[in-house]
DRENLO-834268 format. One record per atom (N, C-alpha, C): y, z, x. Coordinates in steps of 0.001 Angstrom, whole numbers, plus 524288, in hexadecimal, padded with zeros to 5 digits. Last residue first. Layout:
REM residues N
YZX;...
***
This chain:
REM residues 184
3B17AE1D2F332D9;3B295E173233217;3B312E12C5336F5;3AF5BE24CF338E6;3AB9CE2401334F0;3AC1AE1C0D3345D;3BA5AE27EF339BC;3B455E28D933DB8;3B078E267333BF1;3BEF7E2AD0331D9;3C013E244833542;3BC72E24703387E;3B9BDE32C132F3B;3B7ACE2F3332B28;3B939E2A9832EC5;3BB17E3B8333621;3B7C3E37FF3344F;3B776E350933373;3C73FE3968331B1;3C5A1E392733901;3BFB9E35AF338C7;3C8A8E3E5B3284F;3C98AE38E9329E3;3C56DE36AB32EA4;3C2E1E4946329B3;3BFEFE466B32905;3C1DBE3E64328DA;3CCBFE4BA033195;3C6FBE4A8C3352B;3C306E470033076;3D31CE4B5632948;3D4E6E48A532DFB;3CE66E48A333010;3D021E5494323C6;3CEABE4D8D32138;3D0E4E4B7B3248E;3D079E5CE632968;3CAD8E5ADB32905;3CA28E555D325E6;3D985E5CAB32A76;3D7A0E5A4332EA6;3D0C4E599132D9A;3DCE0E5F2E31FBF;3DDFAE5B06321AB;3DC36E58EE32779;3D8EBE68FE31FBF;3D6EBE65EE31CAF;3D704E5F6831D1A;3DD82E6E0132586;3D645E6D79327E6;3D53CE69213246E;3E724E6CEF32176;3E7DCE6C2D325F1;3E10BE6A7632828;3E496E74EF31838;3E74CE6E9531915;3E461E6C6531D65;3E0FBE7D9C31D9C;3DF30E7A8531A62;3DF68E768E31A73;3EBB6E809B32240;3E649E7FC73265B;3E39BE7C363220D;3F14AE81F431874;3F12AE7EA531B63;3EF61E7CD331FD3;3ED3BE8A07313F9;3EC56E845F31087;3ED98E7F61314DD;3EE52E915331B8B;3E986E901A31AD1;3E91FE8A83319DF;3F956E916331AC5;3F722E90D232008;3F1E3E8F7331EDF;3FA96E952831150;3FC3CE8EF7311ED;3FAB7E8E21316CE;3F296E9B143078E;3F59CE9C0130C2A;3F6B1E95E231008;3EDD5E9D022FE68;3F134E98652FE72;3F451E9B07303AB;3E03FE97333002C;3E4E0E9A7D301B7;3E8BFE99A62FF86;3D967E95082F25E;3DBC4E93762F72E;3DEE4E96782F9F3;3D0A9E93A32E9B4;3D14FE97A92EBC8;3D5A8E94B42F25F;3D146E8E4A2DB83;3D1A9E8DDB2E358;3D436E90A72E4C8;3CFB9E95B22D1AD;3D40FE928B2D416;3D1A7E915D2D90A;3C87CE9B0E2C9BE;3C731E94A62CC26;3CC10E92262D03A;3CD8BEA33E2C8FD;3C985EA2352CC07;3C855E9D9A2CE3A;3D4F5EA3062C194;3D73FEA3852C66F;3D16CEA2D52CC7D;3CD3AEA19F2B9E9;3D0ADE9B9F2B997;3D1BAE9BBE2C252;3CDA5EAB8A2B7A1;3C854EA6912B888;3C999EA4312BBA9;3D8ABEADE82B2C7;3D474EB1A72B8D5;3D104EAE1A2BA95;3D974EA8DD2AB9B;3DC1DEA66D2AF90;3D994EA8FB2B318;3D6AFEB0DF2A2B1;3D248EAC0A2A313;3D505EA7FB2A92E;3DD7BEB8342A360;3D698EB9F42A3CE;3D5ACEB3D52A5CF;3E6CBEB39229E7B;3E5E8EB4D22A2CF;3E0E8EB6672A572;3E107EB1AC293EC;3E24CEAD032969A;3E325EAE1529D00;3E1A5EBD8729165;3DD52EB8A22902E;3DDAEEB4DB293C2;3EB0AEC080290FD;3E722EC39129481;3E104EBFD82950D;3EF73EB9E6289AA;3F070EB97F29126;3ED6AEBBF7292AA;3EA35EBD6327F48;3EA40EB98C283F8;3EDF4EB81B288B3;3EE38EC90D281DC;3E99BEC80028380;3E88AEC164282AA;3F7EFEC69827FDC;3F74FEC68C284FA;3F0FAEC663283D4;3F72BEC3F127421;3F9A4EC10427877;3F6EFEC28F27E4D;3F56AECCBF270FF;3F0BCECB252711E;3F349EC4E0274AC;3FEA4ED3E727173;3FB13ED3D92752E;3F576ECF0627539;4026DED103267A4;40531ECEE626DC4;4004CED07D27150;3FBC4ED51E2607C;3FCC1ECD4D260A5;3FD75ECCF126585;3FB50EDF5126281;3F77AEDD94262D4;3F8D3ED6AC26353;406C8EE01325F67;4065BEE12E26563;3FF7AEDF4C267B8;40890EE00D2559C;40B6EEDA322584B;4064FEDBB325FB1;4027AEE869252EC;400B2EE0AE252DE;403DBEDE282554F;4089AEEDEA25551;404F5EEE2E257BD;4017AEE97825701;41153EED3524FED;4115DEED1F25559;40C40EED2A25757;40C90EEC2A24431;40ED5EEA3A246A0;40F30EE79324C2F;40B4FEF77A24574;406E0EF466245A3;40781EF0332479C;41531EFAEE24449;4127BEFC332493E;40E1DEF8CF247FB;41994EF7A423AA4;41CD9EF4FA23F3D;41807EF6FD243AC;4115EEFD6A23506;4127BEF8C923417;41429EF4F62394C;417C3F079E23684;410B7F06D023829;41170F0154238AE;42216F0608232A0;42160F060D23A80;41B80F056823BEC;426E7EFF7122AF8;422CDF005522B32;420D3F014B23138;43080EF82B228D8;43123EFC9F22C91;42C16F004922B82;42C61EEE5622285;43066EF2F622092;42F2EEF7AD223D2;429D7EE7FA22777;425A6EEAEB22682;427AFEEE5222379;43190EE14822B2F;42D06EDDB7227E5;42B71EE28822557;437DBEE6A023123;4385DEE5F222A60;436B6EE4042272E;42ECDEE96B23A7C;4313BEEF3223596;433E6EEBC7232C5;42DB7EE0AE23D02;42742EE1B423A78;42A55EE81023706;4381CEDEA424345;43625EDBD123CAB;4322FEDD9523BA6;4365AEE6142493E;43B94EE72524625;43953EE31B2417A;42D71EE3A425028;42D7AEEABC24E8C;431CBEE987247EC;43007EDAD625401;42BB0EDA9424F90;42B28EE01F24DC8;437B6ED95325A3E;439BEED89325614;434F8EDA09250EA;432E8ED939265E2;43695EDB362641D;437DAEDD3525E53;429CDED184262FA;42867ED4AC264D8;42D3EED97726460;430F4EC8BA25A16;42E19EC99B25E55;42CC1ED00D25EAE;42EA2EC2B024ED6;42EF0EC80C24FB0;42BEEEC73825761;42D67EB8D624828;4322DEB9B724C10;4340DEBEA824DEB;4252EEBE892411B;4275FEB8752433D;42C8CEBBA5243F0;422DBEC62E23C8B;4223AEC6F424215;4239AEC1D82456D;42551EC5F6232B8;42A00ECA762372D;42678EC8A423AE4;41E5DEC37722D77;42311EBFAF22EB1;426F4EC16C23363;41471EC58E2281B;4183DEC6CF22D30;41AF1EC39D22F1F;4149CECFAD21D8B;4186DECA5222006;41A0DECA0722575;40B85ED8B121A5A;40F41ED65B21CCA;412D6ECFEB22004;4012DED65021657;40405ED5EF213D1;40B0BED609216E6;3FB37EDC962215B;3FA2BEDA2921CE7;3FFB1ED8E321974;3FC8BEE1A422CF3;3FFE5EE18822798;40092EDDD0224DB;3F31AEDFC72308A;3F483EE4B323161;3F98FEE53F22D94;3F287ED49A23253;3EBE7ED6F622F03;3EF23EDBC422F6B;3FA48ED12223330;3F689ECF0122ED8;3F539ED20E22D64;3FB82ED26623E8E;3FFB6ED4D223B53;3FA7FED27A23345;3F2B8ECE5424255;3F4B9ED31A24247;3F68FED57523E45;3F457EC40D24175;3F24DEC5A923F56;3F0F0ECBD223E17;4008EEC2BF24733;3FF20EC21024166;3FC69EC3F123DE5;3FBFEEC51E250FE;400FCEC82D24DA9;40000EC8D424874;3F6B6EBD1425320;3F2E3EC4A025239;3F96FEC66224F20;3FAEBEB46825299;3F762EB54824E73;3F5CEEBB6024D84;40408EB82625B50;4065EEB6BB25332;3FFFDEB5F124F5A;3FD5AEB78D26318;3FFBBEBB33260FB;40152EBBBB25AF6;3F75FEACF8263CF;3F53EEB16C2641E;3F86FEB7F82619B;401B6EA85826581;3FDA6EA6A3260BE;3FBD3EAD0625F07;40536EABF326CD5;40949EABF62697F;40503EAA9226586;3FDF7EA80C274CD;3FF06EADD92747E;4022EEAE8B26E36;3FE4CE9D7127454;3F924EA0E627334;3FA44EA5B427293;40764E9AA72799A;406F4E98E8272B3;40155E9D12272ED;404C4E9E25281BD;40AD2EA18D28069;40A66EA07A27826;3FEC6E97F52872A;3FC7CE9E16284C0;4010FEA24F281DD;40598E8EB5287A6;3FEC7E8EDB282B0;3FE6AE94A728087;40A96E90D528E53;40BFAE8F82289DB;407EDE8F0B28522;403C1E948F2973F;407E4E952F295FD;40ADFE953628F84;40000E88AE2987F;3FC94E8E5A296CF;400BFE9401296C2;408FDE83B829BE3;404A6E81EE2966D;402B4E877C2956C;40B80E89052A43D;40F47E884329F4A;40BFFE87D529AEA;401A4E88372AAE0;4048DE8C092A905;405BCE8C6E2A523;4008BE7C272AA0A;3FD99E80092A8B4;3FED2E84AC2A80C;40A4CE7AEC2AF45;409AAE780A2AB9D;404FBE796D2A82C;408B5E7EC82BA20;40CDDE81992B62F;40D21E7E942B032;3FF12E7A792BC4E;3FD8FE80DD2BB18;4049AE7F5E2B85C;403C9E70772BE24;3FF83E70282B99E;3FFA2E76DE2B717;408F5E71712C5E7;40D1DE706B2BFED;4080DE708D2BC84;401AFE73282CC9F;4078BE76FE2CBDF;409BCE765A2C81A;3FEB7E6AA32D086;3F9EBE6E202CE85;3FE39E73562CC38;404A7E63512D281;40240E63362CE6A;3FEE9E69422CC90;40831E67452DB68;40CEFE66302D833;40968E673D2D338;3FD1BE67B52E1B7;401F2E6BD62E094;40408E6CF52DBB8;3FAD2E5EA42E71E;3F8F1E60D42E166;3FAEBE65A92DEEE;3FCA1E5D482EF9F;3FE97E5A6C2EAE4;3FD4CE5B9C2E6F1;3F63FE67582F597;3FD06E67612F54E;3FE48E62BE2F0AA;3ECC3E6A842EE11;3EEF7E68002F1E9;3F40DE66CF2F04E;3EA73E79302E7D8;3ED68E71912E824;3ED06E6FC02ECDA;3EB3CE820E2EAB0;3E632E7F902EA29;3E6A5E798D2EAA5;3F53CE86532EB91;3F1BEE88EE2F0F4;3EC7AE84662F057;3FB99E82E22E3D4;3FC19E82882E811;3F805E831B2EB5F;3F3C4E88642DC56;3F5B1E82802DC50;3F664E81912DF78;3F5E7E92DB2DF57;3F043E90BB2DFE4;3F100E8AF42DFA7;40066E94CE2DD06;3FE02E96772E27B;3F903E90C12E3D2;4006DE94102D226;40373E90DA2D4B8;40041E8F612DC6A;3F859E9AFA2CFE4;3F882E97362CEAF;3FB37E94452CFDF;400A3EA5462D1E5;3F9B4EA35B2D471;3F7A5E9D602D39A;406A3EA5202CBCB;4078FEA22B2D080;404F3EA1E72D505;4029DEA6382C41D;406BFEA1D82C223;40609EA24D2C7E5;3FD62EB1A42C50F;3FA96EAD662C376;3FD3CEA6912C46B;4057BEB96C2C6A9;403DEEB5E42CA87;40018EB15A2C93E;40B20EB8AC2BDBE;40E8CEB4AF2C04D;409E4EB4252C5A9;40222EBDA82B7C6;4045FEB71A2B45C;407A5EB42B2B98A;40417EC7102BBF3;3FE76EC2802BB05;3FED2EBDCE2BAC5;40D2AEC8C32BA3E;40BCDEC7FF2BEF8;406ACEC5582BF1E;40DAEECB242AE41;4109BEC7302AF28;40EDEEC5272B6CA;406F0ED2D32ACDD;4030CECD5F2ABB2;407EBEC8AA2ACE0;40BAAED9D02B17B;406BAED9752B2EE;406B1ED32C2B242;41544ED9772AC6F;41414ED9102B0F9;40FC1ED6B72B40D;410AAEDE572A198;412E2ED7812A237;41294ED68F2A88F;40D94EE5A82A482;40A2FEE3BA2A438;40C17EDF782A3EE;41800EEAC42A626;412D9EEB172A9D7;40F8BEE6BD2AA46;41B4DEE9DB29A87;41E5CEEA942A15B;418A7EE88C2A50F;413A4EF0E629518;416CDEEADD29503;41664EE5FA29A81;4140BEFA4E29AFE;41151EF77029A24;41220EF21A299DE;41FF0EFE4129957;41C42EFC9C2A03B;418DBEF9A729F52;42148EFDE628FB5;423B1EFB35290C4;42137EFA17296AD;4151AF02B5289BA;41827F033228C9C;41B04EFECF28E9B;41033EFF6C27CCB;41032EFF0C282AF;414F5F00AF284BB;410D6EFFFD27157;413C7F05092750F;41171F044F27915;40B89EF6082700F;40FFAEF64C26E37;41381EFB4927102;40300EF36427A7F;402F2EF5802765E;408BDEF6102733D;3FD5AEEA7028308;40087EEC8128237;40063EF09F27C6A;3F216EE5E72877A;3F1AAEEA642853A;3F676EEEBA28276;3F71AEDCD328A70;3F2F6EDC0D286D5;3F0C9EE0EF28463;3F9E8EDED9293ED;3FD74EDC4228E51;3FBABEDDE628ADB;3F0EFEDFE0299B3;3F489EE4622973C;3F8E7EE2A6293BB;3ED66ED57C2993F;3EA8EED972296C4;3ED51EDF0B297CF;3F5F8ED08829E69;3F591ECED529A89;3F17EED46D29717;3F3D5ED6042A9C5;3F7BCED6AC2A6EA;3F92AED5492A1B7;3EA0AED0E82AA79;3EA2EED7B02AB33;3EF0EED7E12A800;3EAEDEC63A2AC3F;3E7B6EC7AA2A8AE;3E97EECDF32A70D;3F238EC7052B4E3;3F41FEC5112AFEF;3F0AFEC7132AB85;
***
C-alpha cells in the first residue's frame, strides 16, 4: 500500500495512461490485502466469543478512518489548490475552480483565463501538485500502519494446530481441576 501510494505520488499531468493504471493497482492490492489481513488476524487471535466483537470494531474503525482521511484529503487539496493558484495568478478570480472536476478544469480555467494555454498549463500543473499532495497523505498514514502490523500476535492460522492447541489447553485445565480436588 505504502509503495503504491508513493507512485501516486509521483504522477505527472503527461503520465502515461499504464502508469495510472498500474499504480492504482498497486496500491488498490495493498489496501485489499491489508482489509483482510486484519480480518484473518481477529479471527486467528480472539477467542471464539470474542470474534463477533472484535469484527465490528476493525469495520467500525475502518469506516471511521475511512471517513476522516477522505475529509483530510479534500482539505489538504482545496488549500494547496488555492494557495497555488494565489501565489501563480495573482489577480485572477478563482471561482472557475468551484465545481471544476479534474475533467472540466482544462474548459473553465480557458474562459476564466480567456484561452491563455501558458496560463491553462500552469494551471494543470497546480491542480496536479494539490492532487498529489493527497496521496502523499496515504503514503503517510500507510507508512505509519507497517509499526502497528508489528505489534499484532503472531499465531498459525492453520486449524489443525489451533486445534491441538485447544484441545492441550483444555486438558491442561482438566488436570489442573484434578489437582486442585486433590488438594481439597
Amino acid at each position: 500500500m505504502s509503495v503504491g501510494a508513493g507512485m501516486l505520488y509521483t504522477l505527472k499531468p503527461n503520465s502515461s495512461i499504464g502508469a495510472w493504471l498500474g499504480y492504482q493497482i498497486i496500491f488498490g492490492a495493498g489496501i485489499g490485502m491489508t482489509l483482510e489481513q486484519c480480518n484473518i488476524a481477529i479471527q486467528t487471535v480472539l477467542p471464539e466469543n470474542q470474534i463477533p466483537a472484535g469484527t465490528s470494531l476493525s469495520v467500525l474503525v475502518r469506516s471511521l478512518g475511512g471517513s476522516i482521511s477522505v475529509a483530510i484529503c479534500q482539505n489538504v487539496f482545496e488549500r494547496k489548490l488555492r494557495s497555488n493558484l494565489k501565489d501563480v495568478l495573482p489577480g485572477v478570480d478563482l471561482s472557475f475552480i468551484s465545481g471544476s472536476g479534474a475533467t472540466t478544469l482544462v474548459q473553465n480555467a480557458n474562459a476564466a483565463l480567456g484561452g491563455d494555454a501558458g496560463a491553462v498549463e500552469k494551471v494543470l500543473l497546480l491542480y496536479n501538485d494539490a492532487l498529489v499532495q493527497t496521496f502523499l497523505v496515504a503514503l503517510v498514514l500507510a507508512a505509519c500502519t507497517f509499526p502497528m502490523g508489528l505489534l499484532v500476535e503472531w499465531k498459525s492460522v492453520k486449524k489443525e494446530k489451533r486445534e491441538k492447541k485447544i484441545e492441550d489447553v483444555e486438558s491442561k485445565q482438566a488436570v489442573d481441576e484434578d489437582v486442585k480436588s486433590e488438594k481439597v
